[in-house]
C-alpha positions in Angstrom: 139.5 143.2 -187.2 138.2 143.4 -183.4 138.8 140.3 -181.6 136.0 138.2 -180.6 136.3 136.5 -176.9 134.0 133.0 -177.0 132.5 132.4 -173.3 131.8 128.6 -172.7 128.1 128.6 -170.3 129.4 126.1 -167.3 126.5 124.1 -168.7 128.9 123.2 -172.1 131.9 121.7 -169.6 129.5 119.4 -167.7 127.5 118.5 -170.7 131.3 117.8 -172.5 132.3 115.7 -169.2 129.2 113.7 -169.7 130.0 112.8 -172.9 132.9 111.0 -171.2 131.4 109.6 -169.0 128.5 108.5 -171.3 130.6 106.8 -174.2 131.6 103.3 -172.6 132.8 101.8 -176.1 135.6 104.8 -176.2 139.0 105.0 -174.6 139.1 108.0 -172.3 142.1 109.3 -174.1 139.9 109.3 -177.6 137.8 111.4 -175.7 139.8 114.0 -174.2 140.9 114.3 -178.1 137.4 114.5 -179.0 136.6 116.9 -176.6 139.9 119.3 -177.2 138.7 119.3 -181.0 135.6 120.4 -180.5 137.1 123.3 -177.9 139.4 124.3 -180.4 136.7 124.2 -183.1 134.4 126.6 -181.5 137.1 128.8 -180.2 138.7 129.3 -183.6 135.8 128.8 -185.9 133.3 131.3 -183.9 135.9 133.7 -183.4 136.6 133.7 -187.3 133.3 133.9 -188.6 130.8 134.1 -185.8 127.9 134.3 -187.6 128.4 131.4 -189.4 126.0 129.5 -187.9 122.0 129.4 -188.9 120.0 131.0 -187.0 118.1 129.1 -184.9 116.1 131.2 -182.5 115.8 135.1 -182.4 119.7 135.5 -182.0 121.1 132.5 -180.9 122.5 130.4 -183.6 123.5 126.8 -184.2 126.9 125.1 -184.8 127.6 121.8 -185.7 130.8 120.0 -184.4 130.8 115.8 -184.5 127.5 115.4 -184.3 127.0 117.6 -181.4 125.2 121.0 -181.8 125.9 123.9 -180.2 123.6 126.8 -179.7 125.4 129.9 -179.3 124.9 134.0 -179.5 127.2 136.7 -181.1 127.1 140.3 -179.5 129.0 142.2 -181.7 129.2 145.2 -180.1 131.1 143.3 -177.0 132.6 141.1 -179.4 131.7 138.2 -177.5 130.2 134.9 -178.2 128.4 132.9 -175.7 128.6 129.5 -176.0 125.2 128.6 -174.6 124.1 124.9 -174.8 125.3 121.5 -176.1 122.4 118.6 -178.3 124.1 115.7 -178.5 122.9 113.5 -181.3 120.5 111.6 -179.8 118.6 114.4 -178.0 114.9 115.2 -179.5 115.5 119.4 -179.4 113.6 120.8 -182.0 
């Protein structure tokens, strides 16, 4: 099996660092925790199965983490997923 390489957009570690930032009622340490598990979720979960995400638009795909969606593409040939954008649960995206 060909190993797939997942590529975070720079837009996913702001987006994670506002959720830091964003969550007053949190310690910061919970967060960093929260924030490695989701990491470590797409990394190994993607890289696993990475189509197993709907579909959400044309190619890019949706995957659900703690309430947080991510929208991401799989290029097979390249054996690469892109990690493309963060909704965090109180976002209106559809």
């Amino acid at each position: 099996m060909t190993q797939v390489i997942v590529i975070f957009a720079p837009i996913i570690h702001t987006a994670l660092e506002n959720i830091v930032d964003f969550d007053e009622h949190i310690t910061a340490s919970a967060m960093l925790d929260l924030i490695e598990r989701i990491e470590l979720r797409l990394v190994n979960d993607l890289a696993q199965s990475p189509t197993i995400g709907p579909i959400f638009r044309g190619s890019v795909r949706m995957f659900q983490i703690e309430n947080y969606v991510f929208l991401y593409e799989y290029h097979q040939k390249a054996a690469k997923i892109y990690i493309l954008d963060i909704v965090s649960p109180t976002q209106n995206w559809r």
